[in-house]
Structure formats: structure tokens, C-alpha cells
C-alpha positions in Angstrom: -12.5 -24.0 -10.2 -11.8 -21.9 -7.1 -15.0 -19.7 -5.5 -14.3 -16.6 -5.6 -14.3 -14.7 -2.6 -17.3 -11.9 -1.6 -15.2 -10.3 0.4 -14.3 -6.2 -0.6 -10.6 -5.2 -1.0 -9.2 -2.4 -0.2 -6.5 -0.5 -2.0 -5.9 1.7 1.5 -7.0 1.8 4.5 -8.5 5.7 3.7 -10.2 3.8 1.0 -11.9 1.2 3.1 -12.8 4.1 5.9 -14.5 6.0 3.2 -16.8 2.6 2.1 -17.2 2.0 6.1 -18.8 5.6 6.3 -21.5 5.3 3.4 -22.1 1.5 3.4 -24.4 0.2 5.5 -23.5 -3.3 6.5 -26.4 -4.2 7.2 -27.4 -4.8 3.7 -23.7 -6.8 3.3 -23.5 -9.6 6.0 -26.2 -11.4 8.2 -25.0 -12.5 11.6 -23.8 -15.8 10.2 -22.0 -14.2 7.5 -24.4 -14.9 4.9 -25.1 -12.1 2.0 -28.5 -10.7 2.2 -30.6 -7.4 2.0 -31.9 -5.8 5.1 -35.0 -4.2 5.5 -34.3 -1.1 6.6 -37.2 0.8 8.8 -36.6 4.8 10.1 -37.2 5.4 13.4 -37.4 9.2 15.0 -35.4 9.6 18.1 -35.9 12.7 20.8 -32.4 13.4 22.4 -31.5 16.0 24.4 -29.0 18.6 23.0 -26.1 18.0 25.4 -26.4 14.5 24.1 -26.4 15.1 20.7 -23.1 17.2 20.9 -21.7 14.5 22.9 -22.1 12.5 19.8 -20.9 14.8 17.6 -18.1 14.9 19.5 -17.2 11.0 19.6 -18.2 10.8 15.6 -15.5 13.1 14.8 -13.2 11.5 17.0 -13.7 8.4 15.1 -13.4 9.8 11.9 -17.6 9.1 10.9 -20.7 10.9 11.2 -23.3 10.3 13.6 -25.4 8.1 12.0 -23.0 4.9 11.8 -21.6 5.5 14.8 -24.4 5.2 16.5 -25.6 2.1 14.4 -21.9 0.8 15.6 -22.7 1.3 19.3 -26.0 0.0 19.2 -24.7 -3.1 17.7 -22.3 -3.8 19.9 -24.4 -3.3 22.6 -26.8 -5.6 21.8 -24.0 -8.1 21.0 -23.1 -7.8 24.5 -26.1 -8.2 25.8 -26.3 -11.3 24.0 -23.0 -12.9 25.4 -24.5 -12.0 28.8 -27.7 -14.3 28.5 -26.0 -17.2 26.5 
């Protein structure tokens, strides 16, 4: 019997955007692609204004809020970071 696959579909690509937005994909996929649950932990973050409108800015450029999009950056960031030292 063939596995069936864990991966979501999508009927349209508006569709999959509007999962993206709400889902947090931490809770979906580990690093090695393995299902799991992350513990998730709030932090409180000063910024200054001008950076928050920045933001704001980039967010509605790429169709999200400011929340994931700054989940996003932060992991690709530290995905680079971790090219860099192996």
C-alpha cells in the first residue's frame, strides 16, 4: 500500500498564500523535514517607529503581515549564517 503523502495541496495559489499567512510552520516541519510541534515562546521587542513602518511597508509589499515576515527574515538569516560557518 502506497504512504500517503503529508504534504498540503493547494487548490490556488491565493489559497496556499492565505494558509502561509496564518500557519505557523514552525509547528509543520522540523529542519529535516520531519512533523513535529514547536514550542512556541513570546518574546517583547523595542523598535524604533521608523523601523516599524519600514516593516509595515515590506509586509504589505509581500502580501503578509508583520509578524511572518519577520519570522521569514529571521529564518533566513540564520540559515545564512549557518552556510557561512559550515
Amino acid at each position: 500500500m502506497k504512504k500517503k503523502s503529508s504534504l498540503k495541496q493547494f487548490d490556488s495559489e491565493q489559497k496556499m498564500d492565505d494558509y502561509l499567512e496564518q500557519a505557523d510552520l514552525g509547528n509543520e516541519f522540523g529542519r529535516q523535514g520531519k512533523l513535529h510541534k514547536a514550542k512556541m515562546r513570546k518574546i517583547n521587542l523595542d523598535l524604533p517607529e521608523w523601523l516599524l513602518l519600514q516593516l509595515d511597508i515590506e509586509a504589505s509589499r509581500a502580501g503578509v503581515s508583520r509578524q511572518p515576515l519577520i519570522k521569514l527574515w529571521l529564518i533566513q538569516k540564520l540559515d545564512e549564517e549557518h552556510k557561512k560557518r559550515t
